[in-house]
N, C-alpha and C positions, 0 to 999 in steps of 0.2 A: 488549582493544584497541577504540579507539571508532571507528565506520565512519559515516561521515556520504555521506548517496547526496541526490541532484538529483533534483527534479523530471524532468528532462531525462534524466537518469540511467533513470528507470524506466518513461516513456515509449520508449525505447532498448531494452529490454529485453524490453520485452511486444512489439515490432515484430519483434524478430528470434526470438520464442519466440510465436508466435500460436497455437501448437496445445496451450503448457504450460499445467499445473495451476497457480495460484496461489494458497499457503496464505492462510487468512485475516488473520494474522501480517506478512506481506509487501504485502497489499494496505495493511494499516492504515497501514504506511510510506509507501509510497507517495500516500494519502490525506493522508499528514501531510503529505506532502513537497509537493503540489497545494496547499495551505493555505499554508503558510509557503515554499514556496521548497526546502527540503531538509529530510531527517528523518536522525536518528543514533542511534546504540542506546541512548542515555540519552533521550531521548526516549521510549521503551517504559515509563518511571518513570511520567510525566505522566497525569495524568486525561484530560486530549484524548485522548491517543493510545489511554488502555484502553478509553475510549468509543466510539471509532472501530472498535477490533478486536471489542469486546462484540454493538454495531452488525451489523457483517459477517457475524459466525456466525448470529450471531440469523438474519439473512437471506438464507445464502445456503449455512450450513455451513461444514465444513473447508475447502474451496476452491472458488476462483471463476476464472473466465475472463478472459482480458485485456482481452477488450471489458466484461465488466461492473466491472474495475475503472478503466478509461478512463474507464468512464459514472460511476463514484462517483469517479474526479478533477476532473470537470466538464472533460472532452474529447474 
């Protein structure tokens, strides 16, 4: 099943969960969704997207904080 999530969507998300873990997987979404507007799980196909997640780990590990994936949405 393909799940298409909002920019707005994941801003929504890290507001109401500011103390959770966020895999680097989830941020990349998120990142994607900041860029175009909304990301969907065929989107995880895309070179942007494996870039974006390659990216994250490289810099941050398995998971990262709401506020630093806000700062890597540019918000």
């Amino acid at each position: 099943m393909v799940q298409t999530r909002s920019k707005k969507h994941f801003l929504d998300l890290f507001t109401k969960n500011p103390d959770a873990g966020v895999g680097f997987t989830l941020a990349a979404g998120a990142v994607f969704a900041a860029r175009h507007g909304s990301w969907s799980t065929t989107d995880t196909r895309t070179e942007e997207w494996k870039t974006i997640a390659r990216d994250l780990k490289t810099r941050y590990g398995e998971s990262l904080t709401p506020d630093q994936v806000r700062m890597e949405m540019g918000v």
